[in-house]
N, C-alpha and C positions, 0 to 999 in steps of 0.2 A: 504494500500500500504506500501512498506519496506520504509524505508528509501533509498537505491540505486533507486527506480522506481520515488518515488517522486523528486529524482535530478537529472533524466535525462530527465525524460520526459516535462518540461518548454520548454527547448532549441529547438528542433525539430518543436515537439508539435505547440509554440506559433509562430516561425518561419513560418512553412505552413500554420498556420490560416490564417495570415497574408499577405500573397502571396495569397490564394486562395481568401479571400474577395477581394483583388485590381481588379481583373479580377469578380468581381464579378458571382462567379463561379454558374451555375443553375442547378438545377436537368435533369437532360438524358442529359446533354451535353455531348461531348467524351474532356476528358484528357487524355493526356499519359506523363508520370511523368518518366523520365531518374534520373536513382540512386536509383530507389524506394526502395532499401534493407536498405539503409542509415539510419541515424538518422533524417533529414527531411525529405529524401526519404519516412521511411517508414511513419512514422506521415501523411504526403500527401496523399497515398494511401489512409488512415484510414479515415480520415476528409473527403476529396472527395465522396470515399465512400459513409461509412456509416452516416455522416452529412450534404454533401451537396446533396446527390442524384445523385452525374456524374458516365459515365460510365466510367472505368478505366484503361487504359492499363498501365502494369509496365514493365520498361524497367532496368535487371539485368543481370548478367553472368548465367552461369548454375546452378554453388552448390545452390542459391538462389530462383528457379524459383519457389518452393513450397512452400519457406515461403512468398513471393509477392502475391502468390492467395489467402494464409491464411489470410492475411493483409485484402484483401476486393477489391483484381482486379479482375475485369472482363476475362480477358486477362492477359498473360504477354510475352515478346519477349525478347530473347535470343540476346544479343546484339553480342557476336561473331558469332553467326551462321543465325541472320535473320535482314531481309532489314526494313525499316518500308514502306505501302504501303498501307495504308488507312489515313484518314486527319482529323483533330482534331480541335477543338475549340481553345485549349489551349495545348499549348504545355510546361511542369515544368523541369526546369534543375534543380537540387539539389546540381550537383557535378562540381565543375569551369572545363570545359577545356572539359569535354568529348562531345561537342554538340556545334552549333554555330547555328547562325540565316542561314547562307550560305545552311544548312545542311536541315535546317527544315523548313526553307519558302514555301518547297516543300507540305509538309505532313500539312501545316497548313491551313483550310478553308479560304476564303478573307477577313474573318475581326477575322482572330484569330491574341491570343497574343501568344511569348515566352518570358516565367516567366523564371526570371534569379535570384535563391536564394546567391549566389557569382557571383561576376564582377570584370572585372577591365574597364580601361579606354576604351579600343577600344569598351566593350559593353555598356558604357554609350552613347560613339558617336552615336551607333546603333540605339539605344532608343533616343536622338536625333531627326535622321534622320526619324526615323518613325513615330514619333511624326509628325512630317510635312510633308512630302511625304509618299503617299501610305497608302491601308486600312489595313494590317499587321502591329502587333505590337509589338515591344519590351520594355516589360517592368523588369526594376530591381529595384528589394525593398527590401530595409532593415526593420526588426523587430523594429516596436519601444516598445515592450514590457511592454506595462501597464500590472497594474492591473485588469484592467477586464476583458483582453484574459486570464488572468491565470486561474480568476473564470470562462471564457466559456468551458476553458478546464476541469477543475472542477467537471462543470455541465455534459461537456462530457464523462467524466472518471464513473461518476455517474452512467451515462445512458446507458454506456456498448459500447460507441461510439468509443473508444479510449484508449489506453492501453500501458504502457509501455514496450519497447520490450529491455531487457539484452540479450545481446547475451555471453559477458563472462565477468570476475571479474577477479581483478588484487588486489595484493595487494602493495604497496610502492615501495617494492621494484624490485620489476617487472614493473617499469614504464615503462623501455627501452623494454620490450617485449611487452606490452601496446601500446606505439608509432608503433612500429612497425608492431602488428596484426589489427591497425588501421588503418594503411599506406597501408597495401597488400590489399586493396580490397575483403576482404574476412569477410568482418564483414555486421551481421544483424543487426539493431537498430545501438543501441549502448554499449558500455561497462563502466566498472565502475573501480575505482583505490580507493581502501580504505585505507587510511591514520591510522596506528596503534593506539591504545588507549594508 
């Protein structure tokens, strides 16, 4: 691996491990992963996937829908032009804001969770509240990032399960167009900003 794969791929990568063990995620289960083009988005896909055995819907804009099936979805749905309408186990937000429990309590089986990779307070309440009331659940977890997801990643990267995905390179001083092809929604994985020698 380059050196830019090796420093991007932790972030994501151990991030959705970590999310996906909490839910204890099982083989043929259905996930559908909102953001999946992202840097934990796409990670998510991959893991689900090809490590844990779930079936995968990804959910992305258009320019992205071929790289989401390349990843290891089953499916993937066009979020500006299609409804969701089948129900899932688990449902994975990767990206704050674009999806609420309000939204997907609908599409979620009666004892699924929605996995919330960013939170703020109102979705802690959530999680909360479902915690005690009702068989749906919201759950939000933070990466506590050991050492030894890094070597399960490791082993994964090994075994052709998981893979660092660059979508473009920046150098220094192109930080500000950095931020901001970061910001527009149009990035795959993720990108890289190389500090001059």
């Amino acid at each position: 691996m380059s050196y830019e794969e090796t420093t991007v791929l932790p972030m994501g990568s151990i991030m959705a491990l970590n999310l996906l063990k909490k839910v204890d995620l099982q083989k043929g289960q259905k996930i559908l992963i909102n953001g999946a083009s992202g840097g934990i988005g796409s990670a998510a896909v991959q893991l689900a996937s090809n490590h844990f055995g779930a079936e995968v819907t990804g959910v992305c804009g258009t320019p992205r829908l071929e790289f989401v099936k390349a990843l290891g979805a089953k499916k993937v749905i066009d979020y500006t032009k299609e409804k969701f309408w089948e129900t899932y186990d688990i449902v994975l937000d990767s990206s704050l804001g674009k999806s609420s429990f309000k939204q997907v309590k609908y599409i979620l089986k009666p004892t699924g969770c929605y996995l919330l990779a960013q939170f703020k307070l109102r979705q802690l309440g959530q999680m909360l509240r479902t915690k005690l009331y009702g068989s749906k659940k919201v759950i939000c977890a933070l990466s506590p990032e050991k050492k030894d997801d890094l070597l399960d990643i490791k082993d994964m990267i090994e075994a052709g399960k998981i893979k660092a995905i660059i979508d473009k390179k920046f150098s220094f001083e192109q930080m500000v167009e950095a931020h901001r092809y970061a910001e527009s929604g149009d990035k795959r994985g993720h990108i890289t900003v190389t500090l001059d020698q």
